[in-house]
N, C-alpha and C positions, 0 to 999 in steps of 0.2 A: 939163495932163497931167502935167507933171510937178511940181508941187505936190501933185498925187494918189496920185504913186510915194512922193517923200518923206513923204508924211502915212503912206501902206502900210503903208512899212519903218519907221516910226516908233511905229507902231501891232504891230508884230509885230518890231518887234526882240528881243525874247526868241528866239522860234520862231526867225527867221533866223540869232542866234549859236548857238543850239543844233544846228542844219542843220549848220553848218560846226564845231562841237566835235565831234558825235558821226563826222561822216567822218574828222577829222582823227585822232580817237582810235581809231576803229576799223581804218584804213588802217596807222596805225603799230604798232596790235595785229596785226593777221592778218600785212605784211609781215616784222615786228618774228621772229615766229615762223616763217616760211616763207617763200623766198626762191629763186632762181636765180642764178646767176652763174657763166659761165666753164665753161658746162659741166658743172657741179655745185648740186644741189640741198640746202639749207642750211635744217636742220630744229632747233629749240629742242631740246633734253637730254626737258624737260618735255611734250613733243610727238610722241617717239619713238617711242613704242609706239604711237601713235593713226594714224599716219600711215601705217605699216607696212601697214594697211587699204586707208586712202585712195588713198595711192597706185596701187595694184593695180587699185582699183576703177574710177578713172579714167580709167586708161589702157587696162582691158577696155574704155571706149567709146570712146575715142581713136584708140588705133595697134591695137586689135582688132578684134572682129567678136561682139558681146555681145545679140543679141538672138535671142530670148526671153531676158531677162536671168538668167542665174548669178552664183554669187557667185564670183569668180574662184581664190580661196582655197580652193573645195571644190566644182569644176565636176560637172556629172549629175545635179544635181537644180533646181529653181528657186530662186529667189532668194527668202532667209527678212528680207533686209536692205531697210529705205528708203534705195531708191537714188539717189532725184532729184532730188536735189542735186548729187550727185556724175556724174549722165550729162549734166546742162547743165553743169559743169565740163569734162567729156572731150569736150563739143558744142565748147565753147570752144578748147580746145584744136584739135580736129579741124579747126577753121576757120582756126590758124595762130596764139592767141594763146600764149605760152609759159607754159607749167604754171601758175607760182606767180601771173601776171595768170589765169590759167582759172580758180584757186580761190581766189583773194586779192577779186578783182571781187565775187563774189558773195557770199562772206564779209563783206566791208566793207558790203556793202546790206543782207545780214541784222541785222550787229550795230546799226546806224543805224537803221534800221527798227523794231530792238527799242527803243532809246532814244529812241526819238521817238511810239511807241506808249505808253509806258511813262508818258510826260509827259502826253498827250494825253489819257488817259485818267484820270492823277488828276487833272488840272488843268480836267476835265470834272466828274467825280465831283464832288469837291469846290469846283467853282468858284473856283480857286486857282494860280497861275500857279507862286507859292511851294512848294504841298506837291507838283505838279509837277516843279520843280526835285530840293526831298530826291529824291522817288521813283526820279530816275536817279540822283544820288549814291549812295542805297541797292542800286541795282542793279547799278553799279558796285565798291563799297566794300561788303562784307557785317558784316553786324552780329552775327558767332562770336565766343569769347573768344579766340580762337587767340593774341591780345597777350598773354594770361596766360603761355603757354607761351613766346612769346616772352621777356617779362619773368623769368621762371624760368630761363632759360638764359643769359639776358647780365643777372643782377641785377649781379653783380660785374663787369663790365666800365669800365673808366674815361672810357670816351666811346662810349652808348648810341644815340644818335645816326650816328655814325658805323655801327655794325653793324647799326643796322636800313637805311640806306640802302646798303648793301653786300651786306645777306644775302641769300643764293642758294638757299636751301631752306626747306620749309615747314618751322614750327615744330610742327605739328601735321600728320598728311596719315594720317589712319585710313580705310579698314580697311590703306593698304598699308606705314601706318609707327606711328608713334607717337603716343599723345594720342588724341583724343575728338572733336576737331574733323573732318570728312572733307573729302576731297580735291577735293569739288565745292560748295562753296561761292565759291570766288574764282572769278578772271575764269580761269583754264586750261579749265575745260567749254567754254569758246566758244573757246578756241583751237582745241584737240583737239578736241571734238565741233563742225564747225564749219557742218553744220546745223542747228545746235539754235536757235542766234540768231533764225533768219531763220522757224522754225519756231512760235517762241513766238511772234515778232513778228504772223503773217499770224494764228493765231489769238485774240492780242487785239485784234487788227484787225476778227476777223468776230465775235467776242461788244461790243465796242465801238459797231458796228454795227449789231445786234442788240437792244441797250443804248439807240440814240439816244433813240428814242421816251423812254424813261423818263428819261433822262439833261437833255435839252434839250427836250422838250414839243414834237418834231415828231410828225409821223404818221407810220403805218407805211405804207411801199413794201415791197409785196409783191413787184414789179419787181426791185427791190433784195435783197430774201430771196432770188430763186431766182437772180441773180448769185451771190450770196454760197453758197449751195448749189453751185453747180456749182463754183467755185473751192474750198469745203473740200471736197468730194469728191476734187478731182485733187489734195490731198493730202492724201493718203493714205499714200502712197510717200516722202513728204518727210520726212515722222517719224508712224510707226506709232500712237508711246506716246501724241503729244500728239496727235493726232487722236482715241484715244478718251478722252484727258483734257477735249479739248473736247468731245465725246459727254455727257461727265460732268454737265460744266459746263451747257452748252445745256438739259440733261433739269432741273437742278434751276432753272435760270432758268422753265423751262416750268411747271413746279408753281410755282413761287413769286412769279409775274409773270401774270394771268392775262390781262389785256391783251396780253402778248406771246406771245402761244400758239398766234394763227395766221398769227404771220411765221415761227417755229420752225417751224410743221409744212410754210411752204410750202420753208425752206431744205432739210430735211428730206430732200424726194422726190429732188431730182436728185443730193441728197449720197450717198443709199443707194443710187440707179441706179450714179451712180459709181466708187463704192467697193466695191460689194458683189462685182466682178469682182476686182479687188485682191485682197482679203482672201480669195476661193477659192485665185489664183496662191498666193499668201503659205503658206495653212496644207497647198497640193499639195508645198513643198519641205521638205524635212529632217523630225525629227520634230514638229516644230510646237511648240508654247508652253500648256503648260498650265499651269492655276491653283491654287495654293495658300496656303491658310494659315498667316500666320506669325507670330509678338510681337512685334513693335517695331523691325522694319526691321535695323540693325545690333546690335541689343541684345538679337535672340531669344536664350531660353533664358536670359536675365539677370533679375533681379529688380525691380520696379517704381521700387525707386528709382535703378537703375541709367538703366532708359527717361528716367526723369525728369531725370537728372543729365546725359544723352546728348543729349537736347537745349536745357538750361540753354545747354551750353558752343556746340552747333551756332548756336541761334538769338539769343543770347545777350539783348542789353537787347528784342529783339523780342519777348520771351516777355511782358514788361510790357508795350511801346509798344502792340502789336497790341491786345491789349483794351479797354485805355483810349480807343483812337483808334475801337472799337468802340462803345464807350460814349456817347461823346460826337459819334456821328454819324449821319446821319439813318435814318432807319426804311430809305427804300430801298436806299440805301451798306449799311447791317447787314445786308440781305435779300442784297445782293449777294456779301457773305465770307460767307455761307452757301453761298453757291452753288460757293465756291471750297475751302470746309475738306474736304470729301469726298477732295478730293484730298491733302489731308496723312495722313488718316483709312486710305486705301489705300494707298498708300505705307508706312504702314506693319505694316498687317496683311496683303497678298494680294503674293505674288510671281510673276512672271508670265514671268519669263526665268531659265534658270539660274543667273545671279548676280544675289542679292538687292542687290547696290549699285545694277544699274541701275536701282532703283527713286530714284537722286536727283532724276530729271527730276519727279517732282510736287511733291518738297518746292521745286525751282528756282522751279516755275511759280507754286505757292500766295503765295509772298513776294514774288513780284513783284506782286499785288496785297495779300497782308498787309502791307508794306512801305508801303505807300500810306498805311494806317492808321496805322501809325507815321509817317509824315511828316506826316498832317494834326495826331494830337494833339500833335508838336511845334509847328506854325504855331498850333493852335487855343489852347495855354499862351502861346506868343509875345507875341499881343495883350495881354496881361494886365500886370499890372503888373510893376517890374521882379526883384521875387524869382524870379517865373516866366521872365521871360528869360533869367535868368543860370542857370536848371534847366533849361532849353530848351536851351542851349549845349552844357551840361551831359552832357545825354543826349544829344545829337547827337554830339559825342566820343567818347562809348560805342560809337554806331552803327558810327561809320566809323574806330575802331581796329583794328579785328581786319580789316578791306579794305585798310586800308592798312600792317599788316602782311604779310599774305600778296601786295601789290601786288608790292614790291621782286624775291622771288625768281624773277615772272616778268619784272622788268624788268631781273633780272640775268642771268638765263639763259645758257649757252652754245650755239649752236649746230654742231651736229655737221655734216660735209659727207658726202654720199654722191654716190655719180660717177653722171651720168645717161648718158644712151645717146650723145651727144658724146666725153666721156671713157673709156667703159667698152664695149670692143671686141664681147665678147660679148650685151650686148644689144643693137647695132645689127646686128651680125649674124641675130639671131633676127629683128628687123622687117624686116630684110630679104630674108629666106633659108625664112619658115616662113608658112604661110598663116597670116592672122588670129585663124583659129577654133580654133588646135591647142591641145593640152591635154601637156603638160611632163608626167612621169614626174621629181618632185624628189627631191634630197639634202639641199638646205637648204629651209628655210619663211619664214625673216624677210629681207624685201627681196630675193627672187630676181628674180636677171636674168629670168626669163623673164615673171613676175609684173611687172616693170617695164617690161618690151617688148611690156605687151598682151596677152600668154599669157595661158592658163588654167593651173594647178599643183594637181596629185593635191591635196597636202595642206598649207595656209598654213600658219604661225603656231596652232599649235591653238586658244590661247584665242577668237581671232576668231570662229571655225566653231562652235567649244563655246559661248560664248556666244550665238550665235543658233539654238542648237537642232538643230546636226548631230551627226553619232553619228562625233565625231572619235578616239574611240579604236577603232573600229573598222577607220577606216580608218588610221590608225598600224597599226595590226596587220597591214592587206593589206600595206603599203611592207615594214615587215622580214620579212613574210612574202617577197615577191618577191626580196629583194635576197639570202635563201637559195637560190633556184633556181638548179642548176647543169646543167641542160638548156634547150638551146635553144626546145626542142619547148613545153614547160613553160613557160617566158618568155612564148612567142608568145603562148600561150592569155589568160594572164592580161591582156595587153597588151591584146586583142584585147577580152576581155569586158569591161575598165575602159574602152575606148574612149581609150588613150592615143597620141598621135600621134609624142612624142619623148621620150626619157633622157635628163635632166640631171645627168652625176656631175659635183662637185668635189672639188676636194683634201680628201682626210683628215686628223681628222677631220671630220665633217660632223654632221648631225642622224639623218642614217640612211649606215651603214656598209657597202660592199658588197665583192664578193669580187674584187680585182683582177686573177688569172688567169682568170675566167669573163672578166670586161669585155674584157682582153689578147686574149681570138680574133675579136674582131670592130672592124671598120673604119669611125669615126667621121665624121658627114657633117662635122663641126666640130673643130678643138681648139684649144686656147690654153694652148700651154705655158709663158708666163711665170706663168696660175694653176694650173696644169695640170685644167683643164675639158674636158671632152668631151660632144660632144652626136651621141649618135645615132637616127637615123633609126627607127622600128620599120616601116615598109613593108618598105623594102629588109632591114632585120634580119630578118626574120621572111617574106621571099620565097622558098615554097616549103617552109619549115618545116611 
């Protein structure tokens, strides 16, 4: 027996050091960025604004009362967002674990998941344990020129070395800074978006599966297709985008696989059973997501060579690798990046959310199996003589300069602290002073106490709302509409039809501005004068009005 174990782990020792690299890295990625201590929640610089969401959203299922799910940011209508990652986070919590293990646990098994799918799948494909290996290097380390801009900004520097292990910002970071390179290419999408990991992972897990039969020369289990159907149907919620990027995917593997056409139609039925209720909730809230047409993703309205120049620098030596590894691979692998380009194809012509960046989740998804291709035509030159090896290194260098510049600034990162409800009076006061289900009447929108104590709040962070399709300038508009009334009478109405439960003013200024002699006649259930915060009631406000 135990010459059996050792022959095992002998035999998969690759798999089992990779088991334990991708935890170890993923565990010091997610905690690395997000943390607990003391009372206080410790978020990356680079993490900030992403989290500003999350947070809220978590804690609607946590320390609130979030079902039929809203988006807590922009409560009275259903929920436009995939939330389910984020309610087994707030489940986690709910049961006693501390935030950042509630979202750090599941995070760390999404990113591990991804890397180990990632492997499994080229080292399938290609029958290669090696171009395996690249394919998570590549997935890790992205292959942009963004080294360029690097190299452009410390050429003159005397010890280059020294500042790129030191440097703290991206050298490139478009649309929201400088350069050409975007801002989702390195490893920060799976800090901040920290469903995405775990989302990519389950659905190359069920096209992988999918896949067998053709892959390894088993038969098809039909048993197995309607597992794999009901599991992509209940996500749905997990991530919207990639559920119909695997939609995408799955239809052209069906044309282009005719063999596998009736394991797709049997995974098919329980996926559309299950999803098809989702996607009713989904398009009942906000104003929903419509479709249109656009030129080139970040480069509409620019000229052809601009498109072209846009993603030289994005995908950089991938723009070679991927062809070539194209070329020189088999008829079915070829058949298979067919099935996947569609996805680069729409990403960059159809936009489907108010902001056309978040169209980067297809180009993330496409090169996680383009990516493949380039690491097999590196292994397949390898073999070769050694002019080829030493162009094989060569390019490989190329790949993973621009990863491992953009590595540094999130491994330099600062993290900011924000006071949790331990340290910060007024939101343990709210968890414990307000039913779960109340809806906050705000002055601020980024990281409100009440927002963070499980509340619901009129109006979050606008961009959140705005980007999933609510009509957030309209409701800006009711807030300073309201905070003009100088009748009580008038107040009540409004209160009453927004269905808001409590008034959060703080100190001036704020995000929205109110009249301090109207607020002076009336008597707060709350205050905190060392912020000077007030929180009152509108039952009793408005009793008898």
């Amino acid at each position: 027996m135990r010459i059996s174990f050792i022959k095992l782990v002998k035999q998969n020792l690759v798999e089992i050091t990779l088991v334990l690299i991708a935890l170890l890295f993923s565990s010091y990625l997610m905690f690395f960025t997000f943390y607990k201590e003391s009372g206080n929640l410790f978020i990356a610089g680079k993490a900030w604004s992403d989290f500003g969401s999350h947070i809220p959203l978590i804690r609607s299922f946590s320390f609130g009362s979030n079902f039929p799910p809203q988006y807590p940011l922009f409560p009275g209508e259903p929920i436009n967002y995939h939330f389910l990652f984020y309610f087994f986070s707030g489940v986690l919590e709910k049961i006693g674990l501390p935030i950042d293990f509630a979202l750090n646990i599941p995070s760390i098994a999404g990113f591990s998941l991804l890397i180990l799918i990632v492997y499994i799948f080229a080292s399938k494909l290609f029958h290669s344990k090696a171009v395996g290996i690249l394919s998570v290097i590549f997935l890790i380390l992205n292959s942009s020129l963004s080294f360029l801009y690097f190299w452009q900004n410390h050429r003159n520097s005397s010890d280059l070395f020294f500042d790129l292990v030191t440097n703290n910002s991206f050298s490139s970071f478009a649309p929201y800074g400088e350069g050409l390179v975007t801002a989702f290419w390195n490893l920060n999408i799976y800090t901040n978006q920290r469903h995405l990991g775990l989302s990519f992972a389950l659905s190359l897990l069920i096209i992988l599966l999918v896949l067998k039969p053709l892959i390894s020369n088993k038969k098809i289990d039909l048993k197995l297709s309607l597992i794999l159907g009901v599991i992509f149907g209940f996500s749905f919620y997990l991530h919207i985008a990639v559920f119909f990027m695997t939609l995408v995917i799955l239809f052209f593997i069906f044309i282009a696989f005719t063999n596998l056409r009736k394991s797709i139609f049997f995974l098919a039925i329980p996926a559309f059973l299950l999803s098809f209720p989702q996607y009713l909730y989904l398009q009942s809230g906000g104003e929903g997501f419509g479709l249109r047409f656009v030129s080139g993703y970040l480069t509409a309205s620019q000229s052809t060579f601009d498109f072209f120049k846009f993603w030289i620098y994005n995908l950089g030596i991938s723009v070679l690798l991927i062809p070539l590894g194209f070329i020189k691979s088999s008829i079915n692998a070829r058949k298979i990046l067919f099935c996947f380009i569609p996805l680069f194809l729409i990403g960059n012509f159809i936009q489907f959310s108010p902001e056309i960046a978040a169209n980067h989740k297809f180009f993330n998804y496409f090169l996680l199996i383009g990516n493949m291709f380039s690491a097999f035509f590196l292994v397949y030159i390898w073999k070769k003589n050694l002019f080829f090896k030493m162009t094989s290194i060569f390019l490989f260098t190329l790949m993973i300069l621009g990863g491992i510049v953009d590595f540094f600034p999130i491994f330099n990162d600062q993290r900011g602290a924000l006071k949790d409800y331990e340290n910060n009076k007024n939101i343990s006061w709210i968890q414990e002073n307000t039913p779960k289900d109340s809806v906050f009447l705000n002055t601020t929108y980024f990281n409100n106490d009440a927002a963070l104590a499980g509340r619901k709040i009129f109006l979050g962070w606008p961009y959140f709302s705005w980007s999933q399709g609510y009509d957030t300038e309209e409701r800006d508009k009711e807030i300073k509409f309201f905070f003009t009334l100088s009748k009580p009478d008038e107040a009540c109405r409004f209160l009453d039809r927004k269905r808001i439960d409590y008034i959060y003013l703080e100190r001036q200024p704020t995000d929205y501005s109110y009249i301090e002699g109207f607020w002076g006649k009336f008597k707060p259930i709350y205050e905190n004068k060392d912020n000077e915060s007030k929180i009152f009631e509108v039952k009793s406000l408005c009793l008898g009005s």
